[in-house]
C-alpha positions in Angstrom: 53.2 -8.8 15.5 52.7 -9.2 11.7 55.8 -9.1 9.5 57.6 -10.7 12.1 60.7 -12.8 10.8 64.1 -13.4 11.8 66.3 -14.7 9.0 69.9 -16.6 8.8 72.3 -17.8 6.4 69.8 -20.3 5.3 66.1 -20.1 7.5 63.7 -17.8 7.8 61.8 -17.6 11.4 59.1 -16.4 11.2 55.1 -16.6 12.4 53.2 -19.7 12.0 50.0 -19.0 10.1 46.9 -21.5 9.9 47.5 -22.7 6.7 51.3 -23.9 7.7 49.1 -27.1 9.1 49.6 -29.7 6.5 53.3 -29.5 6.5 53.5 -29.3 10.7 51.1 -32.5 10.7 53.2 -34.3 8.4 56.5 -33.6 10.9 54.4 -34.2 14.3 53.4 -37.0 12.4 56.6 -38.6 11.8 57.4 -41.8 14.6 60.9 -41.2 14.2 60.7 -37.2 14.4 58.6 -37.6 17.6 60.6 -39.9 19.9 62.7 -37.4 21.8 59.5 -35.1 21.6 56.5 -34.5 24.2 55.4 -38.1 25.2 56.9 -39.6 22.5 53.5 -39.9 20.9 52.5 -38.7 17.1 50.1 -36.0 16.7 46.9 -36.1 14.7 45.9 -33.8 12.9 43.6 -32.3 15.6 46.3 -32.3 18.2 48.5 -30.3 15.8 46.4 -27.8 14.8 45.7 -27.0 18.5 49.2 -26.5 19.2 49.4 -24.2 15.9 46.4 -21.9 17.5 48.5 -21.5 20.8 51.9 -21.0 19.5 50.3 -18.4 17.2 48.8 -16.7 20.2 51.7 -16.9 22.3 53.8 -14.3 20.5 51.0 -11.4 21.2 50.4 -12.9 24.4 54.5 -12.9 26.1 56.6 -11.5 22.9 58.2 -15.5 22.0 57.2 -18.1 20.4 58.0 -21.0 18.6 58.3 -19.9 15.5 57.6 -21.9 11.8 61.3 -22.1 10.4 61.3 -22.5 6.2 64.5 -22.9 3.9 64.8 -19.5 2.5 65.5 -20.9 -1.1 62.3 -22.2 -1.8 60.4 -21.2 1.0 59.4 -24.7 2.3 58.3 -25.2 6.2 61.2 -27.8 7.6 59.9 -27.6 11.2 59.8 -25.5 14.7 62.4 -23.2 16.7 61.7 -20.6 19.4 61.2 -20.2 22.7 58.1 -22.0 25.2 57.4 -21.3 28.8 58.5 -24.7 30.1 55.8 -27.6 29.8 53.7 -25.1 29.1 53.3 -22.8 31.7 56.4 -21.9 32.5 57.9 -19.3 34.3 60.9 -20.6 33.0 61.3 -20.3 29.2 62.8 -23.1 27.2 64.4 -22.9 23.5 62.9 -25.7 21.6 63.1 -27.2 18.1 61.6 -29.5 16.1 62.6 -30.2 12.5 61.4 -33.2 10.0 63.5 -36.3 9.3 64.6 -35.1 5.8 66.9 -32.1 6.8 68.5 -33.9 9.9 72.1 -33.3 9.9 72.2 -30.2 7.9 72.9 -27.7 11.2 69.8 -25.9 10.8 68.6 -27.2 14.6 71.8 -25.1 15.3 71.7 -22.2 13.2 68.0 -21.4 13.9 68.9 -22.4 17.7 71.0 -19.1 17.7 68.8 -16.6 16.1 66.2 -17.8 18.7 68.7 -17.2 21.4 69.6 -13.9 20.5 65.8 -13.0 20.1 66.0 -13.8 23.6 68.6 -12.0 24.7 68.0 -8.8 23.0 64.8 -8.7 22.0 62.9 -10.3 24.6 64.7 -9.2 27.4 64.8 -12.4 29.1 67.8 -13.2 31.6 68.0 -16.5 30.9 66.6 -19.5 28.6 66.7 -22.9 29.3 65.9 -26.4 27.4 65.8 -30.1 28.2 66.4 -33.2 26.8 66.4 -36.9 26.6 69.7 -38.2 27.7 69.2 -40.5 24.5 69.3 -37.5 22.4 72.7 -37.3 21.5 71.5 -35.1 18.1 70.0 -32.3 20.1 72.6 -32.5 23.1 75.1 -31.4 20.6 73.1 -28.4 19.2 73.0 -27.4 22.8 76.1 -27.4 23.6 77.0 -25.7 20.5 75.1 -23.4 21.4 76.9 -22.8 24.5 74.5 -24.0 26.9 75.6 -26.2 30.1 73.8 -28.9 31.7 73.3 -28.4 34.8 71.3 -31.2 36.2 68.7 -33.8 35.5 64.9 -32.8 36.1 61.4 -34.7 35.7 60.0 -32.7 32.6 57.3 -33.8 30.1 56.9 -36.4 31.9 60.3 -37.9 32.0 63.5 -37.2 33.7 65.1 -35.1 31.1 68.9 -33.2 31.4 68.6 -29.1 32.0 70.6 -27.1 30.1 70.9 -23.3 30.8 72.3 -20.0 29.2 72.1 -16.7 30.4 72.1 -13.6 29.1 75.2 -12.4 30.7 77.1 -15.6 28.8 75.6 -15.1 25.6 76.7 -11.6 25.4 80.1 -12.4 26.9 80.4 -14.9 24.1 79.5 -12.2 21.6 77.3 -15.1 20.0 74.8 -14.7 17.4 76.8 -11.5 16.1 77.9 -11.9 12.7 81.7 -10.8 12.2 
C-alpha cells in the first residue's frame, strides 16, 4: 500500500519503513515509555526491528497496521498508532499507541487515536475495535475514553489482567467522531 498516510492537525500516519529503526529503538528503549507496554520489558535493538518487519507486513497482509506516527512540522518519528489483532493473533483488533517520553501530554495519543479509529470504521470495515490497558495507566485510560470507548471488563491480556475497552462502529458513526466540522 505505498503512499499510504493519514494526516491530522498535527501527525502524519503513515507506513513504517526499515530505516524508521533507530528512532523506534530509542522509544521501545525507554524504561519509563515501556512500563504500561508488552511485559513491561525494553526492547533491543533486535527485538525492535522484528516487530518493525511484521508491522510493516501486516498492512498488505489484513489492511491495518500500526502505523509510524511523525510531527508534521519537521517530520520527526514520535512513536506508534494503529490497529493490532489482539496479542498478536487476534481475531479481535485492538487500537494501540505508543509514543516517546518527550511529547507526553501534548494530545497526540488522542488525536492520532481518532484518525486510527476512523481508518477503522470506514476504511477497514471493521465492526468493532477494542484496546486494553493497565489499570495503572491513568494517561492512556483517559485517551480512551476520550475517544469514546467504554470499559467493559477486566481480561488477562499480555500477560496481565488488563481493563477492555470497546467501540463499535455503530457508536462511532452515531458520535459523528473523527469528522472535522
Amino acid at each position: 500500500m505505498t503512499g499510504f498516510s493519514l494526516k491530522t492537525e498535527r501527525l502524519q500516519l503513515r507506513l513504517f519503513a526499515r530505516d524508521d529503526l533507530d528512532a523506534l529503538a530509542a522509544i521501545y528503549g525507554d524504561p519509563a515509555v515501556m512500563v504500561f507496554v508488552g511485559d513491561g520489558a525494553v526492547r533491543d535493538r533486535e527485538r525492535v526491528r522484528l516487530g518493525l518487519e511484521k508491522m510493516i507486513a501486516l498492512q498488505d497482509e489484513r489492511g491495518y497496521a500500526p502505523w509510524a506516527v511523525s510531527e508534521r512540522d519537521d517530520g520527526a518519528l514520535v512513536g506508534e498508532c494503529g490497529l493490532y489483532p489482539l496479542e498478536g493473533v487476534g481475531p479481535e483488533v485492538e487500537l494501540t499507541y505508543t509514543f516517546a517520553r518527550c511529547v507526553w501530554g501534548k494530545g497526540y495519543a488522542t488525536e492520532a487515536g481518532r484518525a486510527a479509529l476512523d481508518y477503522a470504521f470506514t476504511t477497514a470495515g471493521l465492526g468493532r475495535v477494542i484496546a486494553v490497558a493497565h489499570p495503572e495507566n491513568t494517561a492512556s485510560i483517559r485517551v480512551l475514553e476520550k475517544l469514546g470507548m467504554r470499559a467493559d471488563g477486566v481480561g488477562h491480556y499480555y500477560g496481565a489482567e488488563l481493563v477492555r475497552y470497546t467501540f463499535a462502529a455503530a457508536e462511532w458513526r452515531a458520535l459523528g467522531a473523527g469528522r472535522e466540522g
